[in-house]
N, C-alpha and C positions, 0 to 999 in steps of 0.2 A: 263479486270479487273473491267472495273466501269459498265458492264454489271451484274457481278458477283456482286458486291456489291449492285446496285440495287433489283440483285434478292433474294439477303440475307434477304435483308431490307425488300420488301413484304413476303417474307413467315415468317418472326418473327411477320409483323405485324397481317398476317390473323391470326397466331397462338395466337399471345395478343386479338384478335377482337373475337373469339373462348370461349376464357375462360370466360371472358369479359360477350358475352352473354349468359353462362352458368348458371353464377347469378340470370341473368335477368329471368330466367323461372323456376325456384323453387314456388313452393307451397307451406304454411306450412297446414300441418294438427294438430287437435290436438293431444293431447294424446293418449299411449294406448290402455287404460280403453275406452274411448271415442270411440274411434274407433272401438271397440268390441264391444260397444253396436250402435251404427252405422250398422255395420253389421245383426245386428238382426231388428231395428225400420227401417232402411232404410234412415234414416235422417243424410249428412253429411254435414260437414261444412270447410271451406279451406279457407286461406286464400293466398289470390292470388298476385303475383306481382307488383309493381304499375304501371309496363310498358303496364298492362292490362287494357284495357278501356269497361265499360259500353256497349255498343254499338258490341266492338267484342263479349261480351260473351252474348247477346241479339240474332245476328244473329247468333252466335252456335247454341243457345239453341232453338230454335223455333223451329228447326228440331225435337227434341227428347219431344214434348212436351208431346205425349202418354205414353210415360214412366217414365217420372220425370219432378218434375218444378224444376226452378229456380230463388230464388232471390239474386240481387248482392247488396252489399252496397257499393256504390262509397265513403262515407267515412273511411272507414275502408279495402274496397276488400275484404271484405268478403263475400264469395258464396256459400249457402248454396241450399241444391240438396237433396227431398223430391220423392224417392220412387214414382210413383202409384202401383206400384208392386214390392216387393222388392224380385226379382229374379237375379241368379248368373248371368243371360244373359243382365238384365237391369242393375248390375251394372259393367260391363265389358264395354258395352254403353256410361256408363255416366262418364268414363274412355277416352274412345275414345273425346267426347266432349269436355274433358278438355284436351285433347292432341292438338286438333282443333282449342283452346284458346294458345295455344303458349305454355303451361306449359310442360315441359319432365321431369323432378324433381319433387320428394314429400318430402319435409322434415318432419319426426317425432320424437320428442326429440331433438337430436344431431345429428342423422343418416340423413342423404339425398342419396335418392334412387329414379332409373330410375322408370316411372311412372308402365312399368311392371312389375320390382321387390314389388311395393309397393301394387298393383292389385293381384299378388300372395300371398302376406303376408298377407293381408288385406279386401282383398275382397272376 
């Protein structure tokens, strides 16, 4: 019985510890508008969790440096991601990068959606 309860107790927890950091990896993007013309200049901006440090999304991004820069603002987390080529392949890319960064969530508006729902809608 107090096996049982034990094991009650850890899987409520992992399930609380689950949701918990589900939070933690949301993105916000701006607007729609915004992000339509994002789509066309190649210039997008996001603003990133605070669980995200400097330093991770440096070593992301130096990989991807042929196909987009980046800079972050540790004041604010905000990451904004500049094209050199603003193709469907570079920004599916520059998608993967920030999946690399810890984010699985995009928030736009009110809506929060999995980083590939928001790559089909938006990218």
């Amino acid at each position: 019985m107090r096996k049982l309860g034990f094991t009650l107790l850890a899987i409520i927890g992992f399930i609380a510890m689950s949701f918990g950091q589900e939070s933690t990896n949301t993105a916000q993007a701006l607007d729609v508008p915004s992000l339509i013309l994002s789509k066309y200049s190649g210039q997008y901006s996001f603003i990133f969790p605070a669980n995200i440090t400097s330093e991770e999304v440096e070593r992301n991004a130096v990989n991807y440096k042929n196909m987009f820069s980046v800079i972050f603002t540790v004041a604010t987390n905000e990451i904004k991601i500049n094209m050199v080529e603003n193709t469907p392949m570079n920004r599916k890319v520059m998608m993967r990068m920030i999946l690399s960064c810890g984010v699985q969530y995009v928030g736009v508006k009110d809506e929060e959606m999995s980083l590939y729902d928001f790559g089909k809608s938006y990218l």
